[in-house]
N, C-alpha and C positions, 0 to 999 in steps of 0.2 A: 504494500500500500504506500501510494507514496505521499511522506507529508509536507508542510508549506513550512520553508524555512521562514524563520520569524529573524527580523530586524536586528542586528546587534543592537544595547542598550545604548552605546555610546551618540546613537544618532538621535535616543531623548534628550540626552544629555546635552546634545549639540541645540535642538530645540530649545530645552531650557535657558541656553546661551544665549539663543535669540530672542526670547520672551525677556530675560534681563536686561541685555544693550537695548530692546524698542521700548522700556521703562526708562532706567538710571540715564541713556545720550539721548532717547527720542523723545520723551514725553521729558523728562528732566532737561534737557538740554537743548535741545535741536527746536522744539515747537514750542520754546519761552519767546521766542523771536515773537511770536504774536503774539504775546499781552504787551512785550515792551513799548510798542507807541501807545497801547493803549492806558499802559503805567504812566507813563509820562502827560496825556494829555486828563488823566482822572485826576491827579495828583497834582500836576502844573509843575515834574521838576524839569530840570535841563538837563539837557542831551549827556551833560558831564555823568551828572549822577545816575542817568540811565544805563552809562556804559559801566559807572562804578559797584552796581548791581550786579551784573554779569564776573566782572573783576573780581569779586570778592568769590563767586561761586571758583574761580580758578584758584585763587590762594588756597582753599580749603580743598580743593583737590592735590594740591601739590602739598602742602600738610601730612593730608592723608597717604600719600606714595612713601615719607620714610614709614609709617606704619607698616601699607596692606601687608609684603612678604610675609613680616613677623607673624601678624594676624591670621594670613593662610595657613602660615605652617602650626600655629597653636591651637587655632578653631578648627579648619579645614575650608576648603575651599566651597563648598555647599552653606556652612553657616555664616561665612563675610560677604559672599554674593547678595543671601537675603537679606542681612543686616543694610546694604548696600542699598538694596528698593524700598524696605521699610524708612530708610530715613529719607528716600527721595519724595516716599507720600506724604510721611510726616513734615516734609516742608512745604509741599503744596496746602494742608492744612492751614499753617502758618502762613504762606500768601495770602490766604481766603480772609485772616484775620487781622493782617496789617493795614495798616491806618497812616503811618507815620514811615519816614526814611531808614533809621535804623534796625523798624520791624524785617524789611525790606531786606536788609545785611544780613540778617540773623538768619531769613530762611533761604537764603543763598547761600549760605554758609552749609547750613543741612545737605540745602541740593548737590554742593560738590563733594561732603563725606559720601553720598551716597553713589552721586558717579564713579568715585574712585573706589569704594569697595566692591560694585555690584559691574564694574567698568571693564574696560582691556585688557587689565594687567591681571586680575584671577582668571580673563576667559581662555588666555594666552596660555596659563598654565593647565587650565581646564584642559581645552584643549591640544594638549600636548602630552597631557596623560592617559588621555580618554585614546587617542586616534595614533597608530604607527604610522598609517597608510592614510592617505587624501587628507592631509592635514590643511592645505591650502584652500579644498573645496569647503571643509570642516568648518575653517576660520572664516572663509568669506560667508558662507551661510548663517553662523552663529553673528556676526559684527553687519549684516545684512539687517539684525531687528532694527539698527537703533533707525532706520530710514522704513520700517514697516509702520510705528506710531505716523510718521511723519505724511504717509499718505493720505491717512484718514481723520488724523487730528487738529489741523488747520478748520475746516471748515465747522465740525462740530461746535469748536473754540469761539470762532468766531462767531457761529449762531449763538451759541449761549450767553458769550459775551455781552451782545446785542438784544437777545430777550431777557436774559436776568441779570447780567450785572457782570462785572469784573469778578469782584470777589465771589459769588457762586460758583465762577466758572474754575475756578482756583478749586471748588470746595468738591468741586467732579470729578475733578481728575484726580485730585488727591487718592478719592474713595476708589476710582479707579485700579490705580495702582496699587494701592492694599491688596486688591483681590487679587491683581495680577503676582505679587509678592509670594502671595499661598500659594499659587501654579508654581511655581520660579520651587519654591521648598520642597514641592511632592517631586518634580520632575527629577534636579539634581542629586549628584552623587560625588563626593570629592574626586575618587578615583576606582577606576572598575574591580580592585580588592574589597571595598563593600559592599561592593556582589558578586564575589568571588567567580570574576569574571577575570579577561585578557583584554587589554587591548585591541582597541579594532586594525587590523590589519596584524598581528602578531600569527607565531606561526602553528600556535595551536586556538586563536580564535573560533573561528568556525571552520579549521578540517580541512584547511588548504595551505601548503608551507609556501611560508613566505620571508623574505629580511627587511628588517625594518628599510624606510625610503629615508634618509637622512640628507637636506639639502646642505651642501658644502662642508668644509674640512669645518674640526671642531676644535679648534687653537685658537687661544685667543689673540685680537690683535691690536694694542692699545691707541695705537696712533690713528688709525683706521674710527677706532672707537670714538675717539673725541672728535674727529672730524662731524660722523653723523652724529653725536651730541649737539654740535652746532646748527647742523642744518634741522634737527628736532627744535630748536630755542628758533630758529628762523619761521619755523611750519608755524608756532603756534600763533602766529599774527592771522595766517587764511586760517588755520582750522578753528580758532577762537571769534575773536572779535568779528572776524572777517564775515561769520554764517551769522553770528547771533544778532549782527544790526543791519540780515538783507531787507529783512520788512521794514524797518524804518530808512535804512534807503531809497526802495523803492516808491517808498510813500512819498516822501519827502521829494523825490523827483516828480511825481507829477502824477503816479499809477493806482488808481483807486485801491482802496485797502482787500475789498470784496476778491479783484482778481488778482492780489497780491496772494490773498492764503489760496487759492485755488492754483496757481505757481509753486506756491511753498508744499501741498500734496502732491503736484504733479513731482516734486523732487522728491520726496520718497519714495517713490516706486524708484525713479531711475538711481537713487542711493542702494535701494537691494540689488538691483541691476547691476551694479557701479563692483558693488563687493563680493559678487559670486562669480561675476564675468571674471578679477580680479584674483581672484585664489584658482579660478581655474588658468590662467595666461600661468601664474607662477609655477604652479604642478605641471601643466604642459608642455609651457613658451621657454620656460628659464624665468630666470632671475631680472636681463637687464629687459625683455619683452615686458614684464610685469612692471618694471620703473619708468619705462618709458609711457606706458596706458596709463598708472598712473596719475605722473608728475603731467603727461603732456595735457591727457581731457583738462585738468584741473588748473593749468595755467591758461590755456587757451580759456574757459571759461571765463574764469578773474578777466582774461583782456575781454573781454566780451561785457563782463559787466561795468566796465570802465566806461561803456557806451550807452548807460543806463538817460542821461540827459538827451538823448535822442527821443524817449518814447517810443519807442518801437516796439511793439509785443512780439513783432517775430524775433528780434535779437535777444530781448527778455527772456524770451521761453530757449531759446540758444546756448543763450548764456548758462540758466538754472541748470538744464540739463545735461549740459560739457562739466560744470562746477558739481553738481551731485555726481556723476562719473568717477570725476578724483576725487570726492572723499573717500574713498576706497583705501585713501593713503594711510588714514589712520585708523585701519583694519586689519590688514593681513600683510602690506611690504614691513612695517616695526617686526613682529614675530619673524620672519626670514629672513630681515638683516641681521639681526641679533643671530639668526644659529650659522650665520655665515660668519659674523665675526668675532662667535665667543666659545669657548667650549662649554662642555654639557654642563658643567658646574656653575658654571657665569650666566648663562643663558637666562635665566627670570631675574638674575640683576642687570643686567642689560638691557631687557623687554620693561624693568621700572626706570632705569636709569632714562631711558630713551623719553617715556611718558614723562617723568619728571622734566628733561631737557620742554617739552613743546608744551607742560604747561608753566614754566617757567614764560617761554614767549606769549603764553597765553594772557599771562600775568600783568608781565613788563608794558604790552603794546593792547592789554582788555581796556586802557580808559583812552585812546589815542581816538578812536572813531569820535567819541563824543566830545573831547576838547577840540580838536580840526576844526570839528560841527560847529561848534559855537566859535570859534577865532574864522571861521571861512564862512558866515553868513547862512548858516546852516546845512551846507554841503558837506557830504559825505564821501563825493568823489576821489577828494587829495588822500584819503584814508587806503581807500579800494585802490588809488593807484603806487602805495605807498607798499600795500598787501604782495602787489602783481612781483615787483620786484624781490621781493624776499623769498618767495616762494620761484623765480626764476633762481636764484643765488642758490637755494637748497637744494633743486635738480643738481646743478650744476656739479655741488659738492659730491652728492652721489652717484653720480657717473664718475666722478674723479676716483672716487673711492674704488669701484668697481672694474675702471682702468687698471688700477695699482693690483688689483686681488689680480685679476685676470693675468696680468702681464708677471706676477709672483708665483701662478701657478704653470704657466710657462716653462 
């Protein structure tokens, strides 16, 4: 009789990865973008202190990065993930309830303990212990959620917004993500031993031998290291500042706010797009096919939306969609540079050290949009074209980087 082989677990576990990144980056991070003008014009602060908002969620994620390691290895990686979405609801709660500017700080402060515990740097290791094999495909589909809230939560946002209120709308999403939290806890597993289970792709997994797929030598290399260190502190201007003030960009140029979140969900979907298309190039293509997709969708966008003062909805919709593409970057190319240039010991200090580097830039260049804004008359432009080049400087250094590995393995 023949029977249905069932699913290794490690591909719940990969779910559960994904249900965590479209909480703690999508619904925590990525689709804050839309209450921000609306903070600003309920409240009456300045553009400063709108960007100071965001700013502050990045210090507390970089806070949190000397922790997480310790925390995974004493809790486990299943019990800092959830901790991770619990305090990303528990600060939406805290929106719903602020009133005042420093309330404001506080539950940005929450938002980023919770991106960093429930974030990249446990899924990385997640991921790494769960999967031998397709760890690329693994990573891009687990880091695909934080763009799955992103499709569907703009508009919601925005209707609620508009029928009940700013703060209600804060008081939805909070309850939302609770729920989602308890999914996040049943699903995960730290590591396939507490189910006395193999790795997926190991060679007694499921009855087919195999050796693990190991991308590049595992020596570490320090000079190498500190280079993509910098071009990490470089990234965090587009990957921070850069997304969190597209809707008051756009608004502020001229684009109704309505088709502004309907822009901002069409970027979700091509964000999952962005991050699976992405771990499959690197599993497939190599290493520099996957740097080149991509650094390039990602800066071609940026120049794209440097042309936001046109009004253009075709360039608009161009731009979002080349720019969600390369967010891919801060998905699955960290995790592969890191096992390209560290060995198996360094390797999760690497994958934090990197995360620390881009939110360090996140940090340094989170209140630049908003003070530009106010010393340039409200534009946001010199910021976006301030972005474009840093993130060219950060390719740059990574191909350099990958010259030198290439031309040393030689």
């Amino acid at each position: 009789m023949h029977t249905v082989k069932r699913p290794h677990y490690a591909w719940l576990v990969c779910l559960g990865g994904t249900l965590s990144l479209s909480t703690v980056m999508g619904l925590g991070s990525n689709v804050f973008s839309i209450y921000q003008p609306e903070i600003l014009a309920f409240h009456q602060f300045t553009n400063a202190q709108g960007s100071w908002i965001t700013t502050t969620r990045s210090l507390f994620v970089l806070l949190s990065l000397f922790m997480v390691n310790r925390l995974c290895s004493r809790l486990g990686l299943r019990v800092v993930m959830t901790l991770g979405n619990l305090s990303t609801g528990l600060s939406y709660f805290c929106f719903a309830l602020s009133r005042a500017f420093p309330m404001y700080l506080f539950s940005a402060a929450l938002s980023g303990l919770g991106y960093c515990l429930g974030g990249m740097v446990p899924l990385s290791l997640l991921i790494s212990g769960w999967f031998r094999e397709r760890r690329g495909l693994a990573l891009g589909i687990a880091s695909a959620g934080s763009g799955i809230s992103t499709i569907f939560a703009p508009p919601v946002i925005t209707k609620l917004i508009r029928t009940q209120g700013l703060h209600t709308a804060f008081g939805w999403e909070g309850a939302f993500i609770l729920i989602c939290t308890f999914l996040i806890w049943l699903l995960l597993r730290s590591c396939p031993e507490d189910l006395c289970l193999e790795p997926y792709g190991s060679p007694v997994s499921d009855g087919v031998p195999r050796t693990a797929a190991v991308s590049g030598p595992r020596t570490d290399r320090p000079r190498a290291q500190m280079l993509l260190l910098l071009a990490g502190v470089l990234l965090g201007g587009p990957l921070g500042p850069c997304f969190t003030h597209l809707t008051v960009y756009y608004t502020s140029e001229g684009f109704d706010s309505g088709l502004v979140a309907t822009l901002i969900s069409m970027m979700g979907a091509a964000i999952c797009l962005g991050k699976i298309l992405c771990g499959q190039i690197y599993d497939r293509m190599g290493v520099r096919a996957g740097n080149h997709f991509a650094f390039g969708t990602y800066l071609l966008g940026l120049i794209l939306c440097c042309l936001a003062p046109t009004q253009s909805i075709f360039i608009a919709v161009a731009a979002l969609l080349l720019f969600s593409l390369g967010l891919s970057i801060c998905g699955v190319p960290p995790a592969v540079w890191a096992q390209d240039l560290a060995s198996e010991d360094n390797y999760p200090k690497l994958v934090r050290s990197f995360t620390v580097a881009y939110t360090v830039g996140m940090l340094i260049f989170g209140p630049v949009p908003g003070i530009l804004a106010d010393l340039m008359g409200g534009s946001y432009l010199p910021a976006y074209l301030l972005f474009t080049a840093f993130l060219l400087m950060a390719y740059l250094i990574v191909l350099g980087i990958y010259s030198r590995l290439k031309a040393d393995r030689a």
